[in-house]
C-alpha positions in Angstrom: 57.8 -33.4 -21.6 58.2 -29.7 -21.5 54.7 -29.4 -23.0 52.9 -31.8 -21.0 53.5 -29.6 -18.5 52.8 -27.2 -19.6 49.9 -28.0 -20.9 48.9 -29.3 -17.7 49.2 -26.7 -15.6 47.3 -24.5 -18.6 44.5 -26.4 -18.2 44.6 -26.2 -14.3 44.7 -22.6 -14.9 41.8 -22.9 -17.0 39.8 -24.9 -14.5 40.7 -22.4 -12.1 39.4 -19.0 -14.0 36.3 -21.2 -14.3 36.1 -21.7 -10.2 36.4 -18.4 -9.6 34.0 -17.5 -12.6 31.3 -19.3 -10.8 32.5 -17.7 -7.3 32.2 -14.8 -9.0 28.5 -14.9 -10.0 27.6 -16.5 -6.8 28.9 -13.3 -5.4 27.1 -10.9 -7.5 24.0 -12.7 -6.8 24.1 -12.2 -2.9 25.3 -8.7 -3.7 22.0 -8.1 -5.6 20.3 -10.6 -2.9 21.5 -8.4 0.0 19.2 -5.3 0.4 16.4 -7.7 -0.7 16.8 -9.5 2.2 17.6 -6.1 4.0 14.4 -4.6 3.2 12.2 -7.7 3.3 14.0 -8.2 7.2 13.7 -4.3 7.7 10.1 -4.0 6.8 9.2 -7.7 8.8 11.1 -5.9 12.1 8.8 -2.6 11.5 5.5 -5.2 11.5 7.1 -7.3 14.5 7.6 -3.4 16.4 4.2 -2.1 16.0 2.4 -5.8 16.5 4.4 -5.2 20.0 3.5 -1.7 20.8 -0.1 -2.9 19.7 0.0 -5.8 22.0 1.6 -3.2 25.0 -1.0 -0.8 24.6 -3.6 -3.4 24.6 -2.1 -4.7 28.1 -2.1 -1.0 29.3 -6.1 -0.5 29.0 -6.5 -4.2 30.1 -4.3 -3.0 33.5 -6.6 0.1 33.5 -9.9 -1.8 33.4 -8.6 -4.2 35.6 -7.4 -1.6 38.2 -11.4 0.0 37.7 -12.8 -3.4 39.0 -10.5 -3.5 42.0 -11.6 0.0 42.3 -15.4 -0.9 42.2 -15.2 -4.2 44.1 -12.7 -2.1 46.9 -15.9 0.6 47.1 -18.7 -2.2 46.7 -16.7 -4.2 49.7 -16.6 -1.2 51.9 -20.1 0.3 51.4 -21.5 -3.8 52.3 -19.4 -4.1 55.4 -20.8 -0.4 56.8 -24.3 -2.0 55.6 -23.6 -5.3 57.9 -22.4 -2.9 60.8 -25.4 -0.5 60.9 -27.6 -4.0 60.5 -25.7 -5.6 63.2 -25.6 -2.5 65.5 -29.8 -2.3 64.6 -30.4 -5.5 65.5 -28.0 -5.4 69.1 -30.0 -2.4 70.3 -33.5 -4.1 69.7 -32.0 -7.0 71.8 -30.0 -5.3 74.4 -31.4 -2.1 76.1 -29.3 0.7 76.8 -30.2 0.8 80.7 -31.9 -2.4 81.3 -33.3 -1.4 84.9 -35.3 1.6 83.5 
């Protein structure tokens, strides 16, 4: 009975050492797996970093351009409404005479 036992708990041991074997080389394989993935993630962050600064400095000169059309249409506005005033201002005097009795 003694042996049955013992034999048992042998082979439970047995199962056991094999458990952990396969642990084991699970283990080593996401050791080795690790700074793969590291340097794949690393090198995927330094794409995603300068697609961004690309993308910001793109924005920038789009903000620049578009401030240099508010610029323009700020000056074009300006120059058309002095246009319309001296027009307007033309066209009262023909009208309306200074001194109407002389």
């Amino acid at each position: 009975m003694f042996t049955n036992e013992q034999k048992e708990l042998e082979e439970y041991c047995q199962s056991l050492y094999k458990e952990e074997l396969k642990y084991l080389k699970v283990s080593n394989q996401i050791k080795q797996t690790l700074p793969k993935v590291a340097k794949f993630t690393s090198k995927k962050k330094q794409k995603l970093n300068k697609s961004l600064q690309n993308l910001l400095q793109l924005h920038n000169q789009a903000n620049v351009v578009v401030d240099k059309k508010i610029e323009i249409a700020s000056k074009s506005l300006q120059i058309t409404q002095n246009l319309l005033k001296q027009i307007v201002a033309q066209e009262l005097s023909r009208e309306l005479p200074l001194f109407p009795g002389k």
